[in-house]
Steps between C-alpha positions, in 0.01 A plus 500: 500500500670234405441092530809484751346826702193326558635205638708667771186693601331204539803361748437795728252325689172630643613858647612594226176440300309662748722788451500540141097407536442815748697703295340478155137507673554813761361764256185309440412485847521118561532342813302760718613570804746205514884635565803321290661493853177237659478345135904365564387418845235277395676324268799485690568143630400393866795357732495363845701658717769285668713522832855408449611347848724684695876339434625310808847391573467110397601236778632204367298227533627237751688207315338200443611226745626161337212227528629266639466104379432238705682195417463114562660358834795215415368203594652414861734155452783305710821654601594107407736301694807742469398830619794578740210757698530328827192282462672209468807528724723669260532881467674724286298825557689615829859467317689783416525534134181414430369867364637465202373569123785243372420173569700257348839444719429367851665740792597456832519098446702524216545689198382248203305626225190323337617429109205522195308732235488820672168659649366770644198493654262762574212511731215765479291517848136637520214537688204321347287735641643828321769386283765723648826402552571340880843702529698398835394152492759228490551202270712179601511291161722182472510229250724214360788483346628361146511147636131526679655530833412758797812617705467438883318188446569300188840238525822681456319829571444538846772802557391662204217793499495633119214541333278654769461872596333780676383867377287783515213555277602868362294814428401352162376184673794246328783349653793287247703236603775375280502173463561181319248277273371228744496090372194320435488228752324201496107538607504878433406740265809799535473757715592735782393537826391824709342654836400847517549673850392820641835644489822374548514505878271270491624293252849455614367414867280231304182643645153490326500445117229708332508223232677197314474396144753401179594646161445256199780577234331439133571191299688650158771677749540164742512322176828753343631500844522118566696434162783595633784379688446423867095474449496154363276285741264793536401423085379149630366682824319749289315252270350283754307786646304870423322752633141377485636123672730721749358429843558880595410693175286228355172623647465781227834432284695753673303811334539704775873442605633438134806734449533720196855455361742691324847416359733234334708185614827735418394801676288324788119595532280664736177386714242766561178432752244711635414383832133593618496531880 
């Protein structure tokens, strides 16, 4: 036998031993009474028997539901001296035209248009509670114009209504108005006005306001904006005041009504706020 014979015999594992073992030993008598067939069964190698579960057809488990986030509640502040919400003998809510996502010609009045940077402004409304997105609410924002004054009450402006508006909080909790950059006027930090409503009916009958507060529009962008032409006195405006000596947004520096921007002097910018509610 050769070298390479005897070391594929010895690859053929136990049975095969035993095997070649019984078989060279049978005519001598070995093993007694013990069969090769109970031999292989006692060397064979013990197993635990296993039940395969019975296939099922799978049901998908149920999707998992988005957690929601609770958010921080926007500080409640003054609808100011110019709010045009009937609180202070001027309203603008019950005119026709006042549903509108364009807000920077005045209607019915007249038909003037508000002149600066363009802006767009976008308000996200929540629920503090769950985060979700209070679609069907209403938003009436307003704010000055490029000279730092508010139609229906500042001088010259009395028949004009630009700059304010009215509109529903869509399915994705956001309503845009188009807009204009507002001035920096003396005394205040800039900014933009707002009252949530239930919904619209209620808004544009000027019933309860669910709440009141202002947008702070970041320092860099006011900065671009009021270098150009038409902005001038809100650059002297601008550096006698700031967010953390700004009797509304001074409490905390405006963290939780500062607007995230987006944009250029050439191509106007937008203003982007989550409101918690």
């Amino acid at each position: 036998m050769t070298d390479q014979q005897e070391q594929h015999e010895e690859d053929l594992g136990l049975v095969h031993d035993i095997r070649t073992l019984v078989n060279r030993r049978a005519a001598l008598g070995l093993f007694g009474g013990i069969s090769l067939t109970a031999l292989l069964a006692a060397c064979a190698p013990t197993t635990t028997a296993t039940t395969t579960p019975t296939a099922t057809p799978s049901t998908p488990a149920p999707a998992a539901s988005a957690t929601a986030v609770p958010l921080d509640e926007i500080p409640d502040e003054t609808g100011g001296p110019y709010p045009a919400d009937g609180s202070n003998a001027v309203n603008v809510l019950d005119d026709s035209g006042i549903v509108r996502s364009d807000i920077r010609s005045s209607f019915g009045l007249s038909s003037t248009t508000a002149q600066g940077i363009p802006l767009a402004i976008t308000l996200s409304v929540r629920d503090t509670a769950t985060g979700n997105a209070l679609a069907g609410a209403a938003v009436y924002l307003w704010h000055c114009d490029r000279e730092g004054g508010y139609s229906l009450y500042s001088s010259g402006l009395e028949n004009e209504n630009y700059l304010r508006g009215v509109q529903q909080v869509d399915a994705s909790g956001s309503v845009t108005f188009t807009s204009i950059f507002p001035a920096a006027y003396s005394g205040r930090w800039p900014h933009v006005h707002f009252e949530v409503y239930s919904d619209v009916a209620t808004a544009v009958v000027a019933g309860p306001i669910v709440k009141t507060s202002q947008l702070a529009l970041p320092k860099e962008v006011c900065d671009a904006v009021y270098a150009t032409a038409g902005y001038e006195q809100s650059v002297r405006n601008m550096s006698e005041t700031s967010l953390t000596s700004d009797n509304v947004f001074g409490d905390d520096g405006g963290i939780h009504q500062l607007a995230t921007m987006t944009g250029s002097v050439g191509a106007g910018f937008a203003a982007a706020l989550t409101i918690g509610v």
